[in-house]
Every structure is written in structure tokens, then in C-alpha cells.
PDB file of N, CA, C and O in Angstrom:
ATOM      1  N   UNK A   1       1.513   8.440 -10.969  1.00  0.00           N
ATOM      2  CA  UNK A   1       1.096   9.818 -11.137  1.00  0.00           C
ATOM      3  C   UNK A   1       1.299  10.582  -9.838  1.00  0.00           C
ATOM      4  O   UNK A   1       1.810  11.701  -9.875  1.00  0.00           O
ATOM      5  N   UNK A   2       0.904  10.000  -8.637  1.00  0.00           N
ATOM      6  CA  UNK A   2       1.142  10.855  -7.311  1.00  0.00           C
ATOM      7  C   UNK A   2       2.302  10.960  -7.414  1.00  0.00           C
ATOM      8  O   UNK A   2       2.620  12.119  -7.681  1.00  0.00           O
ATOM      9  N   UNK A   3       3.417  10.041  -7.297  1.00  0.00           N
ATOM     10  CA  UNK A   3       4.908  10.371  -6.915  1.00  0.00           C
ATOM     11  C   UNK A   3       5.550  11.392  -8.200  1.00  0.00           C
ATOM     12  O   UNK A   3       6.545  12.065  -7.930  1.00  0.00           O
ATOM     13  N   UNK A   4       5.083  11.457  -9.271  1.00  0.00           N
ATOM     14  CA  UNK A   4       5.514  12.410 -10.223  1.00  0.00           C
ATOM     15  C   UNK A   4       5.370  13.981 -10.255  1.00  0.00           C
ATOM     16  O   UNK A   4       5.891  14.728 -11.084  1.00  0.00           O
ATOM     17  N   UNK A   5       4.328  14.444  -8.884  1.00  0.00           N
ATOM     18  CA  UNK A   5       3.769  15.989  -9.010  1.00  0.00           C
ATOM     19  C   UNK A   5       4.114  15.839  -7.201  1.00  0.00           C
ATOM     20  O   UNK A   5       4.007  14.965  -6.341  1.00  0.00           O
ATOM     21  N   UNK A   6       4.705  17.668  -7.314  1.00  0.00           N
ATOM     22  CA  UNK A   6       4.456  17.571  -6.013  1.00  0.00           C
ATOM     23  C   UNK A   6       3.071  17.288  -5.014  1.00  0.00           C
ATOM     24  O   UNK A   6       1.856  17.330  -5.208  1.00  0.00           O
ATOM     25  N   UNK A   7       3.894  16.999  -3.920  1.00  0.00           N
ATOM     26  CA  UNK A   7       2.074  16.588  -2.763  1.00  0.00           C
ATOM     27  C   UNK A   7       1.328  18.281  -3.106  1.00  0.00           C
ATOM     28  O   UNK A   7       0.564  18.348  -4.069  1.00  0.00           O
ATOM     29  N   UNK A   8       1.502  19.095  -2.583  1.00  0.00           N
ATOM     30  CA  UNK A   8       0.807  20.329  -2.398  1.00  0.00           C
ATOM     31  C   UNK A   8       0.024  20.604  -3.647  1.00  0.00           C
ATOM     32  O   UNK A   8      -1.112  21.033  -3.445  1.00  0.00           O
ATOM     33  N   UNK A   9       0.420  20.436  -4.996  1.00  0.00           N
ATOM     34  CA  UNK A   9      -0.099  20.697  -5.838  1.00  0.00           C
ATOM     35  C   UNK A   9      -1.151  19.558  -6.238  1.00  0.00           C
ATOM     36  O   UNK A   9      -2.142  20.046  -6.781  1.00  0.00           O
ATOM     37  N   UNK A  10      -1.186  18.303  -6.121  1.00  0.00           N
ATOM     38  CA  UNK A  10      -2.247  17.312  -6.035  1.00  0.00           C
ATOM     39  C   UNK A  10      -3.145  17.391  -4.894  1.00  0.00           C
ATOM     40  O   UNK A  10      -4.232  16.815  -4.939  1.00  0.00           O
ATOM     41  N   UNK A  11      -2.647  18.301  -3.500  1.00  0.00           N
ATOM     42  CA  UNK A  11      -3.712  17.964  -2.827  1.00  0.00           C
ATOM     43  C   UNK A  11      -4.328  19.449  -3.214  1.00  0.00           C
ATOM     44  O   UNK A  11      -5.412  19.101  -3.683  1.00  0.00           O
ATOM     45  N   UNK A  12      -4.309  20.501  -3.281  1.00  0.00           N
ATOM     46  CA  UNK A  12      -4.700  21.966  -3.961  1.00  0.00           C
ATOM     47  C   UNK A  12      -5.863  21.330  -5.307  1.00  0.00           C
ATOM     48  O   UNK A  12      -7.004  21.774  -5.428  1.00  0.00           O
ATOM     49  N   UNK A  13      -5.281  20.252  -6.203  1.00  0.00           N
ATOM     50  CA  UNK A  13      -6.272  19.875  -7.630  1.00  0.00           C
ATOM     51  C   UNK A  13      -7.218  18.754  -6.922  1.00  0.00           C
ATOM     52  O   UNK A  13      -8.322  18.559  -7.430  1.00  0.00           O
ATOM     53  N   UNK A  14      -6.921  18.176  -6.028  1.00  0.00           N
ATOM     54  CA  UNK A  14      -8.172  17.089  -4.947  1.00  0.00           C
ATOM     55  C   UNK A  14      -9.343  18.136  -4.445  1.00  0.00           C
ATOM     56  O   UNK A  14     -10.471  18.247  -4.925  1.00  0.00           O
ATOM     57  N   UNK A  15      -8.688  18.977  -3.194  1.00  0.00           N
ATOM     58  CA  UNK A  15      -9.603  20.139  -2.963  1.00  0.00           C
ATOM     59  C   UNK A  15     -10.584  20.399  -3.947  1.00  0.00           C
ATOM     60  O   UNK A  15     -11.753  20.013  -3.975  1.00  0.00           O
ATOM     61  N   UNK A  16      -9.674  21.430  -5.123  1.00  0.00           N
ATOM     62  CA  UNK A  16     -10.692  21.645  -6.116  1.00  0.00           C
ATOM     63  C   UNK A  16     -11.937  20.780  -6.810  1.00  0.00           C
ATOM     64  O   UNK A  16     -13.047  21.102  -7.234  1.00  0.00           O
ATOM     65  N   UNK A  17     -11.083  19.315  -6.699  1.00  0.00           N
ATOM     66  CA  UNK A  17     -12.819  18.661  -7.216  1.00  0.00           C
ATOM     67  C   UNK A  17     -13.111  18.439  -6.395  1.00  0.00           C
ATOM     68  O   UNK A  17     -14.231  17.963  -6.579  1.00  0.00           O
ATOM     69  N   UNK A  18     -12.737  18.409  -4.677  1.00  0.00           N
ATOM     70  CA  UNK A  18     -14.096  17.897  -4.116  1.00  0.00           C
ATOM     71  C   UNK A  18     -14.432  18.965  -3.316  1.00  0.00           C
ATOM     72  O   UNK A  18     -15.215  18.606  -2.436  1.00  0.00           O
ATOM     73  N   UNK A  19     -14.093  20.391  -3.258  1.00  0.00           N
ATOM     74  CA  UNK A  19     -15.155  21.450  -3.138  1.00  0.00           C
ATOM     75  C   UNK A  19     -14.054  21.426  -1.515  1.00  0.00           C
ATOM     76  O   UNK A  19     -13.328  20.664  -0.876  1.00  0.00           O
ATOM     77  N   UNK A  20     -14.596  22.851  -1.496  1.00  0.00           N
ATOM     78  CA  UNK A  20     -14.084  23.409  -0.379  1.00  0.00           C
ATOM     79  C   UNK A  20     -14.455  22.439   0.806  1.00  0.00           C
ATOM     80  O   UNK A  20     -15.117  21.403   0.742  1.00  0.00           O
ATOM     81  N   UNK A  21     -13.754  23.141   2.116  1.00  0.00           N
ATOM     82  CA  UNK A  21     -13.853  22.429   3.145  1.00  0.00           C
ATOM     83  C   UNK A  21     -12.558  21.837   4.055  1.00  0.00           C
ATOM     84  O   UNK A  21     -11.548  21.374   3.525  1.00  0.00           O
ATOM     85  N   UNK A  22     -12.768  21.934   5.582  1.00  0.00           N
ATOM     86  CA  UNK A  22     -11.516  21.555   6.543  1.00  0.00           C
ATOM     87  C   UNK A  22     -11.760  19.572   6.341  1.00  0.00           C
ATOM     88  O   UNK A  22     -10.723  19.041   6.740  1.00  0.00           O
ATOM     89  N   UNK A  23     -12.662  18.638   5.923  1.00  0.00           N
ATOM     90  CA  UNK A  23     -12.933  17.385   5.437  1.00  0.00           C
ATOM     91  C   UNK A  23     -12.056  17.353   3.924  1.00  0.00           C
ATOM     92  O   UNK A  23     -11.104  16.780   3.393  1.00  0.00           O
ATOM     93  N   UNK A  24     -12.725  18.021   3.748  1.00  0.00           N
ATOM     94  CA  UNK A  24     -11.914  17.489   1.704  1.00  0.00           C
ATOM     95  C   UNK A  24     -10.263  17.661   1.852  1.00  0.00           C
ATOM     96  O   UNK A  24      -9.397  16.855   1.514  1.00  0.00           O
ATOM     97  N   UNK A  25     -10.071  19.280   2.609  1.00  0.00           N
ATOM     98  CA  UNK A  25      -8.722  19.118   2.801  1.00  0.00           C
ATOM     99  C   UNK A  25      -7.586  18.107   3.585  1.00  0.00           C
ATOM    100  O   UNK A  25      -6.376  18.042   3.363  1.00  0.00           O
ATOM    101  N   UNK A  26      -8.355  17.381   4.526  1.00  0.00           N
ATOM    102  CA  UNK A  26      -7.823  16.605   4.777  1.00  0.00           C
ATOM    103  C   UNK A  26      -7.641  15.204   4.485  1.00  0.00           C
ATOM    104  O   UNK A  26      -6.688  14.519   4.858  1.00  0.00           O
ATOM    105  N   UNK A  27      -8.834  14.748   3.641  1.00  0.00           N
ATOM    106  CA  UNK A  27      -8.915  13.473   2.808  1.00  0.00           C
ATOM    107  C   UNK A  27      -7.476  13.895   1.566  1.00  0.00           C
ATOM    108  O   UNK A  27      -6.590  13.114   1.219  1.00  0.00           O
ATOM    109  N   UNK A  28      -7.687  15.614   1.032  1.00  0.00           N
ATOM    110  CA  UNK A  28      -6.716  15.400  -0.169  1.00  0.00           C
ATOM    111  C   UNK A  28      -5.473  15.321   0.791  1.00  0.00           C
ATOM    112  O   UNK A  28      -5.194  14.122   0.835  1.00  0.00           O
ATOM    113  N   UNK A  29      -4.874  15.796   1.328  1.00  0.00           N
ATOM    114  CA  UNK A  29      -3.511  15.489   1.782  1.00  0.00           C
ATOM    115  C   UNK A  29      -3.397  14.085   2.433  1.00  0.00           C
ATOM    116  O   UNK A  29      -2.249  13.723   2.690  1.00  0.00           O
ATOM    117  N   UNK A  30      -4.585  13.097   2.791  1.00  0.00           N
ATOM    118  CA  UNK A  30      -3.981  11.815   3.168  1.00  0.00           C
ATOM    119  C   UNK A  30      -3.725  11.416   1.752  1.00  0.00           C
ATOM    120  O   UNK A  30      -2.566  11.211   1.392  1.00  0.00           O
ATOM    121  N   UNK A  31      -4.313  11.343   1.265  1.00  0.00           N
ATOM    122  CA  UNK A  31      -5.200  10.707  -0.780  1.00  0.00           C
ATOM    123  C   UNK A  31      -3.188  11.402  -1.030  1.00  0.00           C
ATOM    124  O   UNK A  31      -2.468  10.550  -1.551  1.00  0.00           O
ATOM    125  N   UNK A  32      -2.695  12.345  -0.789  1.00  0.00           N
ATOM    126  CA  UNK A  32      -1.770  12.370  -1.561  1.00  0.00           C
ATOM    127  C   UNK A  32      -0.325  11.879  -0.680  1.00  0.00           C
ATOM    128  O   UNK A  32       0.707  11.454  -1.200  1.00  0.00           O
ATOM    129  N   UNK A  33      -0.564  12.061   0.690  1.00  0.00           N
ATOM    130  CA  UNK A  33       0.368  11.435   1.558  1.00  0.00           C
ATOM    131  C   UNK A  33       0.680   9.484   1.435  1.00  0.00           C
ATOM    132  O   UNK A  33       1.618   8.761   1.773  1.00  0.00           O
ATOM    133  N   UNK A  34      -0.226   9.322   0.990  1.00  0.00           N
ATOM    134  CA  UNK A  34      -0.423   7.497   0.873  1.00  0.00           C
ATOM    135  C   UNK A  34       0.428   6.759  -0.353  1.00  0.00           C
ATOM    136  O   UNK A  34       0.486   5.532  -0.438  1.00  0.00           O
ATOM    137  N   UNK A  35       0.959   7.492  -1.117  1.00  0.00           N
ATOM    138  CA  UNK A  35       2.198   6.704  -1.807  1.00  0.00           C
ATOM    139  C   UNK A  35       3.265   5.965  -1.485  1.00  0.00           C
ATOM    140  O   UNK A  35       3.605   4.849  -1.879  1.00  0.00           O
ATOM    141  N   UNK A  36       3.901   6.920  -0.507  1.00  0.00           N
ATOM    142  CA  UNK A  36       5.496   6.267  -0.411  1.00  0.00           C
ATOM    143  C   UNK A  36       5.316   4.682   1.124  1.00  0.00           C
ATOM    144  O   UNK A  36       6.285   4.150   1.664  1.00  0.00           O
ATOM    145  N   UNK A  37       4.084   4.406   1.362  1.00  0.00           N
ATOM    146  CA  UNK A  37       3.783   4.008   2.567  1.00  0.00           C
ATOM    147  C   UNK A  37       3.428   2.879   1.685  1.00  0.00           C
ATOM    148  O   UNK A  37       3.657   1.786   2.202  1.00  0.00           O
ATOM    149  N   UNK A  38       3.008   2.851   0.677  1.00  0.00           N
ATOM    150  CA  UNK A  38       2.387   2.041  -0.399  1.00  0.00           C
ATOM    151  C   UNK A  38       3.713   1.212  -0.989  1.00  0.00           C
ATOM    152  O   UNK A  38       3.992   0.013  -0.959  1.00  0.00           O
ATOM    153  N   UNK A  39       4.223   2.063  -1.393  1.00  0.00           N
ATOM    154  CA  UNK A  39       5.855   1.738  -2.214  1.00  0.00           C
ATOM    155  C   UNK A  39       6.706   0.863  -0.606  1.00  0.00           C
ATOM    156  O   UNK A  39       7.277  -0.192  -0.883  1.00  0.00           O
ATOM    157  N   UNK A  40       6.731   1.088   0.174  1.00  0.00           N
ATOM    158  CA  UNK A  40       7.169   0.492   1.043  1.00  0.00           C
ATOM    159  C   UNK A  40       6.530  -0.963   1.537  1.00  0.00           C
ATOM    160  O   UNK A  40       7.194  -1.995   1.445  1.00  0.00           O
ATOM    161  N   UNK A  41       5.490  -0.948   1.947  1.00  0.00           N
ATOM    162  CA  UNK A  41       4.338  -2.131   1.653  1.00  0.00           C
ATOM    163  C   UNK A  41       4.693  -3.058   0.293  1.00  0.00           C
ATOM    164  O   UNK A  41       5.106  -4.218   0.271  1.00  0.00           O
ATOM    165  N   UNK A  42       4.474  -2.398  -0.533  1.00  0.00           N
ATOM    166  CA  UNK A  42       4.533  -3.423  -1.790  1.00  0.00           C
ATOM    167  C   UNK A  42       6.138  -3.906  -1.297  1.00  0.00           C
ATOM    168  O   UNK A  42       6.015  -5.004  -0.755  1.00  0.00           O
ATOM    169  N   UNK A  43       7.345  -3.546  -1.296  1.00  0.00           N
ATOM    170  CA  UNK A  43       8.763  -3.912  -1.544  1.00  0.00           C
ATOM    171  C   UNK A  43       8.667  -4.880  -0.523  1.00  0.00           C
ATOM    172  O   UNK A  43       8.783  -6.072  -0.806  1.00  0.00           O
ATOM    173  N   UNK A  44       8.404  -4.379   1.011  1.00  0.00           N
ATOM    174  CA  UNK A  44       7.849  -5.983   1.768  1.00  0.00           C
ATOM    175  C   UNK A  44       7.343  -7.269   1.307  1.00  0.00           C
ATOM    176  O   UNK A  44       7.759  -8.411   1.106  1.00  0.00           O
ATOM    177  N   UNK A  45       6.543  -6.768   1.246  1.00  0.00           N
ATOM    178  CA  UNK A  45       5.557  -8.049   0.400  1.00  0.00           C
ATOM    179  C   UNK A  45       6.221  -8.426  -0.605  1.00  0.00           C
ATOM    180  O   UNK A  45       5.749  -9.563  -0.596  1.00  0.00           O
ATOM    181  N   UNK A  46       6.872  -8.442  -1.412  1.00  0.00           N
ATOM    182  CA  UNK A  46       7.648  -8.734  -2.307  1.00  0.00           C
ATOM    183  C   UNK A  46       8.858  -9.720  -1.935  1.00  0.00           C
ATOM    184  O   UNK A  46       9.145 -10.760  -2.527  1.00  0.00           O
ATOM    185  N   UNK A  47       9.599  -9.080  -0.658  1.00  0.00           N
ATOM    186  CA  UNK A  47      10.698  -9.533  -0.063  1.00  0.00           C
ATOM    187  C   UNK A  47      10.088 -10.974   0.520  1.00  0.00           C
ATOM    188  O   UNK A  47      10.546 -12.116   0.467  1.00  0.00           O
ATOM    189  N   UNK A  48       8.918 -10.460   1.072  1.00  0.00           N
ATOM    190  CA  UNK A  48       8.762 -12.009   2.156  1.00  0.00           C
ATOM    191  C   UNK A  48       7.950 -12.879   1.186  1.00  0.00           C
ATOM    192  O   UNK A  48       7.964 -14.074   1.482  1.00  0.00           O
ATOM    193  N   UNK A  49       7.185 -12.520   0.001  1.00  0.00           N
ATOM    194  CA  UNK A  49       6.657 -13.709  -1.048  1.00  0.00           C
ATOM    195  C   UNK A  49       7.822 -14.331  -1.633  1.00  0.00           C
ATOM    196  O   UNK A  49       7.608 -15.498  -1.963  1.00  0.00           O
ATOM    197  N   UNK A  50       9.234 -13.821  -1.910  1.00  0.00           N
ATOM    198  CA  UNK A  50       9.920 -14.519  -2.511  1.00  0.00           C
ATOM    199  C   UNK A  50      11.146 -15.174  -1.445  1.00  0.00           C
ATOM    200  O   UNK A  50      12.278 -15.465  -1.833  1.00  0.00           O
ATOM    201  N   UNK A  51      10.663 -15.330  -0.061  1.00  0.00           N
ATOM    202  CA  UNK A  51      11.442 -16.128   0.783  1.00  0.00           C
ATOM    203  C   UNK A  51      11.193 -18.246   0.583  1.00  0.00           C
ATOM    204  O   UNK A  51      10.323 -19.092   0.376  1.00  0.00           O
ATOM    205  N   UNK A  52      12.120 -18.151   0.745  1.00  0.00           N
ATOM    206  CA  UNK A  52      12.380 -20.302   1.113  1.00  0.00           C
ATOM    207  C   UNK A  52      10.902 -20.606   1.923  1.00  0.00           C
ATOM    208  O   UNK A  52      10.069 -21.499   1.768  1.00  0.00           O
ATOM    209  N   UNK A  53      10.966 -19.493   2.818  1.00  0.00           N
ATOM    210  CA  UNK A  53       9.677 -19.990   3.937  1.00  0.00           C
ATOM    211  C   UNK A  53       8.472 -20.300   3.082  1.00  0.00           C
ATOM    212  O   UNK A  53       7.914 -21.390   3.209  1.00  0.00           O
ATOM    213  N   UNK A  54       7.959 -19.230   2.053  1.00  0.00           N
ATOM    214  CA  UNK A  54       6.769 -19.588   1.464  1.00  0.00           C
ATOM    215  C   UNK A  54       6.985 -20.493   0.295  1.00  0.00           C
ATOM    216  O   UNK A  54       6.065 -20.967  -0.371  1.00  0.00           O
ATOM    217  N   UNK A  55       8.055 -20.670   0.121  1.00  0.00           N
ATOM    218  CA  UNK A  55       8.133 -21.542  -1.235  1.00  0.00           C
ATOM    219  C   UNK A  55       8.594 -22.983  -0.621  1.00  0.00           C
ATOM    220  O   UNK A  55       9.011 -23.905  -1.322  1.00  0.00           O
ATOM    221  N   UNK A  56       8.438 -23.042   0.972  1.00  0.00           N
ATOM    222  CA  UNK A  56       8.227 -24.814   1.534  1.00  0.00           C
ATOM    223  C   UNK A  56       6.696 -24.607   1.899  1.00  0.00           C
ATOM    224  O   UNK A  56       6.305 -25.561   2.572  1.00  0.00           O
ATOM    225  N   UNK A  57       5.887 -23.834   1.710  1.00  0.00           N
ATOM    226  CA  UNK A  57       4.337 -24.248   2.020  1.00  0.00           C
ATOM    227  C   UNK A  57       3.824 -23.796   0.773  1.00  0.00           C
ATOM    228  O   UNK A  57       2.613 -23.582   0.810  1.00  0.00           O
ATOM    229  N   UNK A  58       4.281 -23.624  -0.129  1.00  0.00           N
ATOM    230  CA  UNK A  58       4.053 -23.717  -1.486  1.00  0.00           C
ATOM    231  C   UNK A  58       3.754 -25.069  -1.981  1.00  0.00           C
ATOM    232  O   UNK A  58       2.756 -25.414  -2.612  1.00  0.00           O
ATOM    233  N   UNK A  59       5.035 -25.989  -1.505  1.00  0.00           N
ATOM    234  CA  UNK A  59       5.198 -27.068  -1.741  1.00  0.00           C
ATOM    235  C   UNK A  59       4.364 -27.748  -1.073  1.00  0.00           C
ATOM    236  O   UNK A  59       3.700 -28.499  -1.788  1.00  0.00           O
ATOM    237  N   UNK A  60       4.098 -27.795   0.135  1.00  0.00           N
ATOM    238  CA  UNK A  60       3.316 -28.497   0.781  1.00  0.00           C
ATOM    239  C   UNK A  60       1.653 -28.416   0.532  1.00  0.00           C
ATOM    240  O   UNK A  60       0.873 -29.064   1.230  1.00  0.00           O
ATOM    241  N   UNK A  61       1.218 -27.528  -0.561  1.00  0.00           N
ATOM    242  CA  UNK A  61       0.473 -27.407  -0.857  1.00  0.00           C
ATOM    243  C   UNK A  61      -0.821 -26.594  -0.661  1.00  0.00           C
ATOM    244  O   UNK A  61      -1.961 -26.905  -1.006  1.00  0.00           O
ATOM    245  N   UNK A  62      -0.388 -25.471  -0.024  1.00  0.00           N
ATOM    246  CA  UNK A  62      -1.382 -24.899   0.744  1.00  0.00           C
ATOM    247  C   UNK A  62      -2.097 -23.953  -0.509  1.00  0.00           C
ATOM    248  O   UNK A  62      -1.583 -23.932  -1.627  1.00  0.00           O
ATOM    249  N   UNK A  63      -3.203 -23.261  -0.222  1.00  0.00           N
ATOM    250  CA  UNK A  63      -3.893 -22.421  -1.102  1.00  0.00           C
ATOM    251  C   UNK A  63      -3.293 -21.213  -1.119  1.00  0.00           C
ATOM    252  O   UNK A  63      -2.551 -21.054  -0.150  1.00  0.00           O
ATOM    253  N   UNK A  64      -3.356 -20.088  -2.046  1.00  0.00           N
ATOM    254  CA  UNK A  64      -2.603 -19.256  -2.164  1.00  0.00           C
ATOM    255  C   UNK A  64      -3.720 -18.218  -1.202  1.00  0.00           C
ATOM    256  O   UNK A  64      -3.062 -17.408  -0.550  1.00  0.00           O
ATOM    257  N   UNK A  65      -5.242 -18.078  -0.984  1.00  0.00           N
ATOM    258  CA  UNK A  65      -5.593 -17.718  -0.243  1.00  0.00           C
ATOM    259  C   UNK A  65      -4.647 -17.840   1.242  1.00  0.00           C
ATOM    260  O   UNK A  65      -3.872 -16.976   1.651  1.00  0.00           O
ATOM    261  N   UNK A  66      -4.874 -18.819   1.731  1.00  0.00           N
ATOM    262  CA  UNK A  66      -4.089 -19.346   2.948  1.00  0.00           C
ATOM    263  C   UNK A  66      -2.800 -18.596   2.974  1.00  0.00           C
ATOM    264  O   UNK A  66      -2.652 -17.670   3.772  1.00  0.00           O
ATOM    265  N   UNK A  67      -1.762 -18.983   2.054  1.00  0.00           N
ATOM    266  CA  UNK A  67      -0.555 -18.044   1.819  1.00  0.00           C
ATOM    267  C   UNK A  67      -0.584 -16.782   2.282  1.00  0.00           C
ATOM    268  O   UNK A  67      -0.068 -16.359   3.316  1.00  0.00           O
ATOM    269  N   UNK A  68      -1.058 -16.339   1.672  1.00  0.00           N
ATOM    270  CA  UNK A  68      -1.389 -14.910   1.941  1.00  0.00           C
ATOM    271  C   UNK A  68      -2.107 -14.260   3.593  1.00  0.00           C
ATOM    272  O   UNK A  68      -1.730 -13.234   4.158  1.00  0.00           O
ATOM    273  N   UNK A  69      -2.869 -14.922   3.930  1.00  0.00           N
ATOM    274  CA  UNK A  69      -3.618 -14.640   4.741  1.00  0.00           C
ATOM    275  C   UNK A  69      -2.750 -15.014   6.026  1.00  0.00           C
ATOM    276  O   UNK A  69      -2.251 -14.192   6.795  1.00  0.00           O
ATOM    277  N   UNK A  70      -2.658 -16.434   6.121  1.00  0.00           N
ATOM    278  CA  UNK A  70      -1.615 -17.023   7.280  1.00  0.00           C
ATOM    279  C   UNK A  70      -0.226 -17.120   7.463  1.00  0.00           C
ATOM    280  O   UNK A  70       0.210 -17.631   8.494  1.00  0.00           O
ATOM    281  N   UNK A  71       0.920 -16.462   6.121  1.00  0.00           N
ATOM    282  CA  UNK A  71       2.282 -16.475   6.100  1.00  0.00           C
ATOM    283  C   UNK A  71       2.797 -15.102   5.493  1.00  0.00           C
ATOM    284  O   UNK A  71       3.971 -14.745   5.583  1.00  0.00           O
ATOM    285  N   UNK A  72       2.159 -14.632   5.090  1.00  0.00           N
ATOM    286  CA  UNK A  72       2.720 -13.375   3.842  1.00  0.00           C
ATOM    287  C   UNK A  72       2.079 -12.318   4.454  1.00  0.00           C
ATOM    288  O   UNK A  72       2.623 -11.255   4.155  1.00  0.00           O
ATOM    289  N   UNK A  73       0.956 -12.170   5.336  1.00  0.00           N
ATOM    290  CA  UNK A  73       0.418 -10.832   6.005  1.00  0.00           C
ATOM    291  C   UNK A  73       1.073 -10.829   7.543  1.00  0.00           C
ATOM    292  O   UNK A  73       1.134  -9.675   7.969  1.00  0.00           O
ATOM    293  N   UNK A  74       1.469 -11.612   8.283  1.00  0.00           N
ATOM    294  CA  UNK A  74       1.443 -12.058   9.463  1.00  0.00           C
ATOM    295  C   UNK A  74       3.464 -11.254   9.516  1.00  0.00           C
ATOM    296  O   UNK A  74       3.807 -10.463  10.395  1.00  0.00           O
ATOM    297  N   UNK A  75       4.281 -11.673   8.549  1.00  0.00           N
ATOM    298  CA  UNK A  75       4.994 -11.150   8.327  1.00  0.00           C
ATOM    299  C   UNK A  75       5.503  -9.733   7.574  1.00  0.00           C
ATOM    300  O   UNK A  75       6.694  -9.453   7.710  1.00  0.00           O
ATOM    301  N   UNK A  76       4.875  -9.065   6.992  1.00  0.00           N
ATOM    302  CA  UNK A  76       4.440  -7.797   6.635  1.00  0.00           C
ATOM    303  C   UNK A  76       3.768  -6.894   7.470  1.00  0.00           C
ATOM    304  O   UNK A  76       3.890  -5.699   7.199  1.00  0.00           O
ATOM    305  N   UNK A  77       2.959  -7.285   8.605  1.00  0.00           N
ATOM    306  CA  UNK A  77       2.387  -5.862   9.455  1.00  0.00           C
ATOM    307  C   UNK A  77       3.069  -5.118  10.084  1.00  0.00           C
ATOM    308  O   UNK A  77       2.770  -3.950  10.332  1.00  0.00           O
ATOM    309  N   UNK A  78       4.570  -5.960  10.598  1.00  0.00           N
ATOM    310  CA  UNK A  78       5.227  -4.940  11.254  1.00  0.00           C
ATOM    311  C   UNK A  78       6.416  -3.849  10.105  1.00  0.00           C
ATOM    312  O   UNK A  78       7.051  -2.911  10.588  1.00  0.00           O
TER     313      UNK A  78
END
């Protein structure tokens, strides 16, 4: 739904429900700025869950907690 309307006009209908203000206006323009940063994030994470690297500590048995936490975030922050 965000990436389908322009930003200005979602952050203008955010404003409106959460009431005037130099705070609301700036929560709505992050609230509508935070998509494409998202879409980028996810395609990472995607790229490095479906590498050889995690699918040999797959094998080796580790928890998918662990996965995530110690191989799949560590490579995604940058």
C-alpha cells in the first residue's frame, strides 16, 4: 500500500489521523519514507539466507534462532 500512493499524499492522510503538529509530521514522513529501505533489507536477507555459507551450518545443525542471529544478521547490517 505505501509504495502504491505517492509519499506526500500518505504522509498529508497520517497527519490527518494523528492530529496536527511539527511531531506527527515528522513520524508521518518517516512512517512513509520506510518502504524502499525495507524492500532493500528484505532482498539482502534473502540473498545471504540462500547462500552455500548458511546451508553448511544448516547442515551442521545449528538452530535457526542461531542462524539468524550469528550468520544472516552479521552479514546484512552493512
Amino acid at each position: 500500500i505505501f509504495l502504491a500512493f505517492p509519499k506526500l499524499v500518505l504522509a498529508l492522510a497520517c497527519v490527518a489521523a494523528l492530529g496536527p503538529g511539527i511531531q506527527n509530521a515528522i513520524i508521518a514522513i518517516a512512517i512513509t519514507s520506510l518502504p524502499p529501505y525495507a524492500r532493500i533489507a528484505r532482498a539482502e536477507t534473502l540473498t545471504v539466507r540462500r547462500s552455500d555459507y548458511i546451508s553448511a551450518v544448516k547442515l551442521r545443525g545449528a538452530a535457526p534462532f542461531r542462524i539468524v542471529v550469528r550468520h544472516v544478521m552479521p552479514l546484512c547490517i552493512s
